[in-house]
C-alpha positions in Angstrom: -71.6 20.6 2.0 -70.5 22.0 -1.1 -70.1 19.8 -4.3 -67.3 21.9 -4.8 -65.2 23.2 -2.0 -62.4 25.4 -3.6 -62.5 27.4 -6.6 -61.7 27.9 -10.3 -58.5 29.1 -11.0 -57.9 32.2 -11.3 -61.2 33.4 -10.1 -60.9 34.3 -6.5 -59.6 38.1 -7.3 -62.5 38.5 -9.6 -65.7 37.0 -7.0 -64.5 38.7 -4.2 -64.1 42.6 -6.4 -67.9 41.2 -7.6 -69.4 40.7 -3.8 -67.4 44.1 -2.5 -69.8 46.2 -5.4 -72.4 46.9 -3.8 -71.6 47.4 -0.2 -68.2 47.0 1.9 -67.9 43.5 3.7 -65.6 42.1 6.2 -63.6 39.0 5.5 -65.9 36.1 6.7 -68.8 38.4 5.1 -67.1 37.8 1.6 -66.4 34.3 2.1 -70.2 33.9 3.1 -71.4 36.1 0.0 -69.8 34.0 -2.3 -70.7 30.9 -0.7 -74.9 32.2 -0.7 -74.3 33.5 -4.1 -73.3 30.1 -5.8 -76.0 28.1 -4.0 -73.5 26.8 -1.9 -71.4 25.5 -4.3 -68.2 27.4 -3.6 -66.4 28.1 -0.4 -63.5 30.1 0.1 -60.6 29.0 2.8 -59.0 32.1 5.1 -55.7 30.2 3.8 -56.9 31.7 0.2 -59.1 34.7 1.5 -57.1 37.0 3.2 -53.8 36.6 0.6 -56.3 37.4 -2.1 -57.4 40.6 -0.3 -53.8 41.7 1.1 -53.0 41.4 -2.8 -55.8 43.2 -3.7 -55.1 46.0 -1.1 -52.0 46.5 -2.7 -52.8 46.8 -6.1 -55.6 49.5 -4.9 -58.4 47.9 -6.1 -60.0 47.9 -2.8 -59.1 50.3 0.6 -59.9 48.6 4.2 -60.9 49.9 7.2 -61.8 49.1 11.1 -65.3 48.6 11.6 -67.1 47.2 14.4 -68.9 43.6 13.3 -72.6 42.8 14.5 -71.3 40.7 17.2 -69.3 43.5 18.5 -65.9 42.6 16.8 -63.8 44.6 15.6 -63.0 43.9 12.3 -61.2 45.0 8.9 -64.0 45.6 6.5 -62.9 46.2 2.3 -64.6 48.4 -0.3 -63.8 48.3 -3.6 -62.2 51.3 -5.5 -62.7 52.8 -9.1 -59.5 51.2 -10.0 -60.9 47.6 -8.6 -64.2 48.3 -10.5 -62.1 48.5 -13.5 -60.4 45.4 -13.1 -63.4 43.8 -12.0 -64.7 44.8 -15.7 -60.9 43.3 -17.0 -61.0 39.6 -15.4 -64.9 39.7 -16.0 -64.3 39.9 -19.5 -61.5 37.9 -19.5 -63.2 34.8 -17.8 -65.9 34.8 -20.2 -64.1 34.4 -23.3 -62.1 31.7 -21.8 -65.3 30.4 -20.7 -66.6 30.4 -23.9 -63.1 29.2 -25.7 -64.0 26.1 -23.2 -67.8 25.9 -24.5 -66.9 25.8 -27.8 -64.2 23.0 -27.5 -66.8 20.8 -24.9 -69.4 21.3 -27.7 -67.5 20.5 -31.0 -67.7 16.2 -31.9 
């Protein structure tokens, strides 16, 4: 079990345009990624998931299509776009200077 089960705020839009990169994944598949990724210390909830992607689908920062899953399902499988690589870049940079505004505060006396 995960020490942590949700998320930071504000970082869901930015993990799952990080795991689409380098190869189109289905829904479960990016809830999985992100899950391997961090050692298993974040999970992502379907109640969170799919908004995240519908919104992401409609700012164009990733395109979907039907695939067919391993296990024979069909299923809607994103890939990220050159505009979603772009924001990727935008909330990447974002998150570390807030990251680091946070460091910085934690570390002074």
């Amino acid at each position: 079990m995960p020490k942590h089960a949700g998320l930071p705020p504000g970082t869901l839009v930015m993990l799952i345009l990080r795991v689409l990169r380098p190869a189109p994944l289905h829904g479960y598949a990016i809830a999985q990624r992100i899950r391997q990724l961090s050692s298993e210390q974040l999970s992502v909830e379907e109640g969170s998931l799919y908004p995240a992607l519908q919104k992401l689908l409609v700012n164009g920062w990733v395109k979907a299509d039907w695939t067919t899953s391993e296990s024979g399902r069909e299923v809607r499988s994103y890939k990220i776009t050159a505009k979603g690589l772009k924001q990727l870049d935008a909330e990447r940079d974002d998150y570390q200077r807030m990251a680091a505004a946070i460091a910085a505060i934690l570390g002074s006396a």
